[in-house]
N, C-alpha and C positions, 0 to 999 in steps of 0.2 A: 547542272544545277544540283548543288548540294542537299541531301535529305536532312534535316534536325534529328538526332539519336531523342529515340523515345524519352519520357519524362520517368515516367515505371515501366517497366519490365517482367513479365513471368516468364520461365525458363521449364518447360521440361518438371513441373511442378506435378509432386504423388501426396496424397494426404488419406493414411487407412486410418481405421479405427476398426478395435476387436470389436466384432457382432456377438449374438446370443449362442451358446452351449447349445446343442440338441438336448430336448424336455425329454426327449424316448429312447435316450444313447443308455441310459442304466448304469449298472457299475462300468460300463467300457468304456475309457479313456478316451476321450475325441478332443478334439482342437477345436477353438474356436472360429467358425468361420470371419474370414476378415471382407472387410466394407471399401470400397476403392471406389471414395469420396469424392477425389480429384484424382484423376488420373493420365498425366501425361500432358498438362496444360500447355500451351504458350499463347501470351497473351501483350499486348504493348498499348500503351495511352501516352497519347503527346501531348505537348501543352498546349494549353488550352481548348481539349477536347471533351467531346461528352460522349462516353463508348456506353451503350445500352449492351447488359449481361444478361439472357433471357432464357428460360426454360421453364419446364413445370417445376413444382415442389419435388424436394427430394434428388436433383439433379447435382447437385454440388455446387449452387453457385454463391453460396450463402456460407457452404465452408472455405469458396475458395477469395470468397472477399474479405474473411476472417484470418487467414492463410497473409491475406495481403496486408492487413492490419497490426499481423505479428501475434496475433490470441493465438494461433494454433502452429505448430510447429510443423514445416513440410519433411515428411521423412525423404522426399528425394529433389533436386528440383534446387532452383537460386530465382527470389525477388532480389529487383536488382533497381533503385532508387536514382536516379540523377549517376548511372552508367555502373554506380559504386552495389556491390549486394547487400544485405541485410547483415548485421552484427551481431553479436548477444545485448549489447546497450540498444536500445529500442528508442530512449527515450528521445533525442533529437529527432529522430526520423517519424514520432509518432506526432511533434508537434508541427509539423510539416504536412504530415497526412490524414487528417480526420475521418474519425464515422460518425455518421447521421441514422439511427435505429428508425425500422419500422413505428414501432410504440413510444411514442414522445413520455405518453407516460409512466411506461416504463424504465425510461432513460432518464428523467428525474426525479430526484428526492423530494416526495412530496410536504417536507418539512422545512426544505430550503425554501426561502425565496429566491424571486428568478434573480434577482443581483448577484448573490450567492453562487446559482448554479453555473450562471454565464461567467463568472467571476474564479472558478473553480482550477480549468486549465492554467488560467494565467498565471495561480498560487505554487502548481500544482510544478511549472514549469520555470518559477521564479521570469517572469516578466517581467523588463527592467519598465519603468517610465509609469505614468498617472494610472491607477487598477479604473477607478471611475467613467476616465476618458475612455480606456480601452472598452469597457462593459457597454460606453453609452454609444461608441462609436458599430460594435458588433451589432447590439438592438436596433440601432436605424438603418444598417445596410442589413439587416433581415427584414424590414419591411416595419417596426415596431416603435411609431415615433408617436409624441416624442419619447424617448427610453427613459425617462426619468416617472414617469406617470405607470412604469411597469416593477420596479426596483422591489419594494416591497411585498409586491402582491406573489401567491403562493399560488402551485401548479393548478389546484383544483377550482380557482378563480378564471382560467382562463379555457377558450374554446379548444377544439381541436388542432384548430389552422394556428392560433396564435401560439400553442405550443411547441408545433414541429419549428414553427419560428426560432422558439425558445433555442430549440436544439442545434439547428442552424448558428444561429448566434453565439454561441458555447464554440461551433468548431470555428468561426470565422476572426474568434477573438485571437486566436492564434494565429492569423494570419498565413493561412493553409498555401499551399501548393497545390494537395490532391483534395478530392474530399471523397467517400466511399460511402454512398446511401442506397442500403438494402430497403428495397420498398419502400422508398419515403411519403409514398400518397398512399399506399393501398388501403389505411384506414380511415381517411378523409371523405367527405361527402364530393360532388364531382367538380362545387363552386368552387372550391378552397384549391384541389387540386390543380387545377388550371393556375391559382394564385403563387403555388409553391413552383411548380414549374417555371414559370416565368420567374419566380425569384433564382433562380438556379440560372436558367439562363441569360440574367443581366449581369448576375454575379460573373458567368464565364465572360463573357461580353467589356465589363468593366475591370475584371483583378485577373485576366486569362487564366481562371482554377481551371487546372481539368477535374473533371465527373466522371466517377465509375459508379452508375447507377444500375444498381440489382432487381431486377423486374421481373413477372412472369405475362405481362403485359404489351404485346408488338404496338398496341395503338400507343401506348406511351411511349415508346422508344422512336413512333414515326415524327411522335411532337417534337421530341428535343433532342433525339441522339444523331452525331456525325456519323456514326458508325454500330454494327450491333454485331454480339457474338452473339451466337445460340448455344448452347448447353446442354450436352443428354446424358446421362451415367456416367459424370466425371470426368465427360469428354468435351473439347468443342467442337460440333459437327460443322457449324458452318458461320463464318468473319466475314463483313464486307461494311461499303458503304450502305445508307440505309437506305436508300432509295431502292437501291438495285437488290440487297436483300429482301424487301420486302414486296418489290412490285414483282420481281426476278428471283423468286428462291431457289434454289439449285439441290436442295436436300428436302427430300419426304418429310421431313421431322419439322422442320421452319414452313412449310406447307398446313400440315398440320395446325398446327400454332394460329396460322393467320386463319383458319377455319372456325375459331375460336370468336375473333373479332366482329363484334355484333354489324351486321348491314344495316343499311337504313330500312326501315318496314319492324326492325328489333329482331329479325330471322339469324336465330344462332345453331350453327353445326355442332354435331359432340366432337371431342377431340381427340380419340383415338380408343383405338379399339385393342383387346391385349389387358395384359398385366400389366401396373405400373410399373418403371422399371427399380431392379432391385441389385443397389450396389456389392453385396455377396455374392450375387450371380449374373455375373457379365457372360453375354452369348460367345463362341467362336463366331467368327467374321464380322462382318459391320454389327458393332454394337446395339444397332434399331432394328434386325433381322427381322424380330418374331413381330414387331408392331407393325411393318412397314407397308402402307397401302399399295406402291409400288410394285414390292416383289409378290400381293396378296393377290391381286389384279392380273398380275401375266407382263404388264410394264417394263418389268424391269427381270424378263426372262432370260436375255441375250446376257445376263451377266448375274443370272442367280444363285450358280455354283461358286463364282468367289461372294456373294453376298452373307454366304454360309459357311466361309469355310476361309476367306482370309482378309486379313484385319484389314484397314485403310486409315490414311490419314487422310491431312488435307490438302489438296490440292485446287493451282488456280482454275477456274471457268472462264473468269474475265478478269481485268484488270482490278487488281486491288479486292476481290472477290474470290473468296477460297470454301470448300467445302466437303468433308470427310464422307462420301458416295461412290460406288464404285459405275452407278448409273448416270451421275453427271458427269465423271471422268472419262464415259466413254460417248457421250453426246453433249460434247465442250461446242458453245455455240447455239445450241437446241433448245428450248425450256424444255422442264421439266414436268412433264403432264399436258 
């Protein structure tokens, strides 16, 4: 049985950026320490899928969805679109792949109207055929009917939910393949959030878009995603389907995380203990060394000297379930904890 070749692709993907000067170096010459953003990604979405991309803040998943959108240049590393990689012409391939921003209002002009703003790409990308029809046709598969009764009206007229709509509707006027939505609820109240999700997944359900949705939220990811990476310093620790990653996490760090998500009774755990992690200074050995409850515990003693001392990628546990541990590597089979 033949496998379908991914829809997008990341390859082997590095994204630094210069950090801050030392304040205390004086007149003597130092280098900037550099920030290793993304580092060493690989990643694949097929169609019609909804991969959830999850970590705390400051992890890289937010440059590395930016990375996929073509804002930010990979110094090492190949996106590779429909089998083919990325060109310096962006622009076919940007109207193919859309972002959807946290801050809806942020992401529009608050002096356009929404006809205007939904209206925008299609100008922007010379779309042949009726601008009206396309505008009204995007507004009622974002949920916003009927779309004529919204043309007019300006950002600051409308709610929360009906804006992320807005923004929705801008990418779908293009008639997308991917779509790329860093937080798309995190600023919505919980009703609305349920509203957009389900908009996402009839969208995948009805035009097979795949969704690469950027989260730092596992309960969001058990709602609607096939699949979920996790993400820690520029790394992915650990891919899988989402059932299995989250019922069966195989990495301290995705553990973690689900410690986060509130139980019934509202009983919430802190999420980890340590430094947040800081992309200038990546540890020797498993990049989660110094946080890791695992090796803090005695757990994951039988293998503490490579935990500290040699890198790891990732590797399978189970089918279709991969994850950069050198403690689930060696109790393939076992849970973890």
């Amino acid at each position: 049985m033949s496998v379908a070749p991914p829809l997008l692709e990341v390859r082997d993907l590095h994204v630094r950026f210069a950090g801050r000067r030392n304040a205390f170096a004086g007149r003597r010459k130092q280098e900037a320490a550099v920030a290793r953003a993304v580092d060493g990604v690989d990643l694949t979405l097929g169609e019609g899928e909804i991969l959830a991309l999850a970590g705390e803040s400051g992890c890289g998943k937010t440059t590395l969805a930016r990375s996929i959108m073509g804002f930010v240049k990979p110094d090492e590393g190949q996106i590779l679109f429909e089998g083919e990689p990325l060109g310096k012409d962006l622009r076919a391939y940007r109207r193919k792949v859309q972002m959807v921003y946290q801050d809806p209002t942020g992401a529009l002009n608050p002096r356009q109207a929404i006809y205007d703003s939904v209206a925008e790409g299609l100008r922007i990308h010379k779309v042949p055929g009726d601008e009206e029809e396309h505008v009204s046709r995007a507004l009622s598969r974002s949920g916003l009917r009927p779309p004529e009764r919204f043309f007019l009206n300006f950002p600051h007229e409308l709610s929360g939910g009906q804006l992320q709509r807005v923004v929705i509707a801008g990418a779908l006027a293009l008639e997308p393949r991917v779509i790329v939505a860093d937080e798309p609820v995190s600023n919505l109240d919980a009703s609305v959030r349920g509203e957009i999700l389900r908009l996402l997944l009839k969208l995948r359900a009805e035009s097979r878009i795949s969704i690469l949705i950027v989260t730092h939220d596992l309960g969001l990811a058990w709602t609607i995603a096939d699949r979920v990476a996790v993400m820690y310093l520029g790394r992915i620790v650990e891919v899988g389907p989402t059932r299995r990653v989250l019922l069966e996490p195989a990495h301290p760090y995705t553990r973690a995380l689900l410690d986060v998500v509130p139980e019934v009774g509202g009983i919430e755990r802190p999420l980890l203990v340590g430094e947040p992690p800081d992309p200038t200074r990546i540890p020797d050995g498993c990049r989660f060394n110094p946080r890791c409850p695992a090796l803090a515990d005695g757990r994951a003693a039988s293998v503490a000297h490579a935990c500290t001392d040699e890198d790891v990628g990732l590797a399978e546990v189970a089918a279709g379930h991969f994850a950069a541990c050198h403690l689930a590597a060696a109790t393939v089979g076992r849970p973890l904890g």
